[in-house]
N, C-alpha and C positions, 0 to 999 in steps of 0.2 A: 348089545344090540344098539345100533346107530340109529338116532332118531333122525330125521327131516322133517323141514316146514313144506307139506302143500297144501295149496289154496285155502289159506289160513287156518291149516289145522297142522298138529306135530303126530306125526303117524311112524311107525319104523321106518328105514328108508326099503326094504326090502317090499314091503306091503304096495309102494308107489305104482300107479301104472297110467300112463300118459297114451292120451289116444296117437292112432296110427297117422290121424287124418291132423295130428296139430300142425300150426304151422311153421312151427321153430322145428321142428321135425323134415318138414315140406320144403322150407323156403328159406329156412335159417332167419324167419322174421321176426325176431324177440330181440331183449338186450339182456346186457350181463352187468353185475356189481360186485367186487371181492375188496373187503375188510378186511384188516389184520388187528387179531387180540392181543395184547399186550399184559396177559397175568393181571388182568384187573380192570383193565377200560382198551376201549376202541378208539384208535386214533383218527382226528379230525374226522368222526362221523359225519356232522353237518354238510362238509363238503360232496364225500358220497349221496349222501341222498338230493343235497342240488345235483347231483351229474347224476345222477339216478333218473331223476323227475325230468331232467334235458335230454336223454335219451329218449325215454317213455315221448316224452312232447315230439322229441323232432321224428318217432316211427309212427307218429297218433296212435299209437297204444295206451287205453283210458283203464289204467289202474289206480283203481281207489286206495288201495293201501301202504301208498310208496312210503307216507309218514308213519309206517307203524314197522319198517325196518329196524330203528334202533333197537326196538322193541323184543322183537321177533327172534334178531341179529341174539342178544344177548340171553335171550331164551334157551334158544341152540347151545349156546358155549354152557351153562348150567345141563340141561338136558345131557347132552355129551359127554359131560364133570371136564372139561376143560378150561377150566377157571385157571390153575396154579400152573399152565406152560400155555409157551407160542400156541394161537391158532387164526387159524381163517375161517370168515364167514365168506361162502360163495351165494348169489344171488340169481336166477332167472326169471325173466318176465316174456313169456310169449303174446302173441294174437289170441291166441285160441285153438279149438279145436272145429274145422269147419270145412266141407266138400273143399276138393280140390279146385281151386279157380285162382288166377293172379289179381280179379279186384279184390278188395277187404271184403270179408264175412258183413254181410245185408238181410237182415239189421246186424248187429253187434253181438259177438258172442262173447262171453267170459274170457279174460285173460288166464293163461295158464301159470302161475309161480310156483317155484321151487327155489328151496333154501336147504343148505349145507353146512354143517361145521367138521372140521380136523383138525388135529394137532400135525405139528411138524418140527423140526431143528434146524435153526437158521444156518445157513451158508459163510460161517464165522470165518471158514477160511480167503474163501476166494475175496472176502470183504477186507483182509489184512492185507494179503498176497495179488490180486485184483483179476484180472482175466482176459482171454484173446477171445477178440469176437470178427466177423467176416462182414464183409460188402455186400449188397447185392441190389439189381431195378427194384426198384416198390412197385412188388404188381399188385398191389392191393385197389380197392375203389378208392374214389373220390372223396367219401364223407368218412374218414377215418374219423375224423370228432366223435364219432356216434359210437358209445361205446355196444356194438351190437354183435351178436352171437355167428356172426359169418365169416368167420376166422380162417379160412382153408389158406389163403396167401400167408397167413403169421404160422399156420403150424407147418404147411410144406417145408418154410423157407426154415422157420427154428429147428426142423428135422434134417434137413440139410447142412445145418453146424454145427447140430452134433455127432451126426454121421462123420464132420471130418474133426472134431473133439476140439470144439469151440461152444462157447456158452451162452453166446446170442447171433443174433443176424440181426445188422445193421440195417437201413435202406436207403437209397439215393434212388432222388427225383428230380429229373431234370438236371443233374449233378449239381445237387442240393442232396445233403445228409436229412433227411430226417428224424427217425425212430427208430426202436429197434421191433423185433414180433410182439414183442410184451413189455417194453421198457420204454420211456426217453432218455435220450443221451446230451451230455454236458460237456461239452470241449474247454481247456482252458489255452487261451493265446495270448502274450506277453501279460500276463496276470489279469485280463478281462475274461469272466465267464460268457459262454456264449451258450445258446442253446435256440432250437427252431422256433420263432413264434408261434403262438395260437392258431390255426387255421384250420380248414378242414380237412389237411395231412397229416396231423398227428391228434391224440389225444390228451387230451388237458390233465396229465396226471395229477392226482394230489398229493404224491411226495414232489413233483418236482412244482406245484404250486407251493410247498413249503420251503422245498430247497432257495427260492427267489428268495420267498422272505426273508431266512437265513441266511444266505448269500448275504440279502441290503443290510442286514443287520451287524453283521461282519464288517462291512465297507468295503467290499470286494464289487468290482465296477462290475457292470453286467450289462450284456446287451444280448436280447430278443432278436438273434440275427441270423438263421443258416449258414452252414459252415462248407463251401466249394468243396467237393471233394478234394478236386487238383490241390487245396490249399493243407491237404495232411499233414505237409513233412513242416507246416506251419506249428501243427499241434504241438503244446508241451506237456496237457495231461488230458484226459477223456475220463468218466463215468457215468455208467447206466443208471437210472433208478425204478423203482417201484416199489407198492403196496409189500411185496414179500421181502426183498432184495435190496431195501432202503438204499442205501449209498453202495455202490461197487465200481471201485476202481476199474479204468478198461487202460492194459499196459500195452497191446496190440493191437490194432483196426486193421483189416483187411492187409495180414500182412506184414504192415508197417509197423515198428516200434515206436512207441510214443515217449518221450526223454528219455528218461534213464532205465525205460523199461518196469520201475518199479511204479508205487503207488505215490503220485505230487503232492506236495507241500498245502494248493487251495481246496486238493481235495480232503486230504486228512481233516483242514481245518472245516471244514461243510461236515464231513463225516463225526468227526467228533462234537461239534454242537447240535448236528442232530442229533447224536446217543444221550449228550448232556438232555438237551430238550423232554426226550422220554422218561431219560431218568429220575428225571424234576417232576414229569407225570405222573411219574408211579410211586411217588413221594417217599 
């Protein structure tokens, strides 16, 4: 029986029942947080709950309990018996539940949360061997920063690359590369890392706020710069990252072969002092 956390309580997941009238249901107004467990601890927690709590702040969604996620988080992976393999903790924070209207519930109703854990098997291959992923407009909004549950532009578009059996979808704006549905992407140009600054076009990952680190720490020059489309055949390596997916090479963009086709030299070197880094975690 699979447990879940709602609104502070661990119930079966099967028992849950979320009104009709909420409105992350309605309006897709809630946000989202996903952790990954690591056989014994959660990496760079702290960070999640800052992007957690900047979320919450930038939708004014007043949840009291954003600091009791790690809490909660590591509750689930026991509850579950997911201690001794890979899992994810997934996170929802709604409005509420409250008549339909577009201004916010007056006075304030209860936020709605929900909480998740799974196991899973990391994607060991495509992380050796690396992967082809596609182009496409960013039809998404404006405030991608906000890690929030209105996703229809990321899953159309990631279902659209795998329908043609590709493993992410890219985006360009304004022919500027962005992000990918679920990832950001890392270009490497005559051995300088590049990847999109912070703005409110993509989201502030915290593998790729770790990747910088690692990167500076390496000595690997790095510039916060969007990457031309037109400037592809520029590219000499590319990698996605994320929460699930850590490092993964990208040996094809829209297309085009990236050097040698296989997985680069800066990337291995990123990829492997990130797995050191872990494995120095998990002592």
């Amino acid at each position: 029986m699979e447990t879940a956390y709602f609104n502070g309580k661990f119930i079966p997941k099967e028992e849950i029942r979320i009104s009709p009238d909420d409105r992350g249901f309605l309006f897709a107004d809630g946000i989202y947080e996903v952790i990954r467990w690591y056989e014994g601890f959660f990496y760079d927690m702290s960070s999640h709950v800052t992007r957690l709590k900047r979320s919450l702040r930038e939708l004014r969604i007043n949840w009291p309990d954003a600091d009791l996620f790690p809490s909660f988080a590591f509750d689930l992976i026991k509850l579950n018996n997911l201690e001794n393999q890979p899992a994810m903790v997934y996170l929802q924070v709604t409005r509420g539940a409250a008549r339909r209207t577009h201004s916010f519930p007056s006075p304030e109703v209860p936020p709605t949360a929900y909480a998740y854990a799974w196991g899973f098997i990391p994607d060991s291959k495509s992380n050796e061997t690396g992967i082809k992923v596609m182009l496409k407009d960013d039809i998404r909004w404006g405030r991608c920063d906000i890690k929030s549950v209105a996703l229809l532009p990321n899953t159309i578009s990631f279902q659209e690359a795998r329908e043609n059996g590709l493993k992410e979808c890219i985006f360009v704006r304004n022919g500027l590369i962005t992000e990918g549905t679920h990832s950001n992407i890392f270009f490497v140009i005559n051995g300088t890392l590049f990847t999109h600054p912070e703005s409110n076009y993509i989201l502030s990952g915290i593998t790729r706020k770790n990747i910088l680190r690692i990167a500076q720490e390496a000595g690997i020059a790095i510039r916060e710069e969007a990457v031309q489309e037109n400037r592809i055949r520029f590219i000499q390596e590319a990698f996605i990252c994320n929460t699930s997916a850590e490092v993964t090479p990208v040996t094809e963009l829209g297309g085009n072969t990236l050097g040698e086709g296989i997985p680069g030299p800066v990337t291995k070197i990123i990829s492997a002092k990130f797995n050191n880094e872990i494995k120095a975690l998990k002592g």
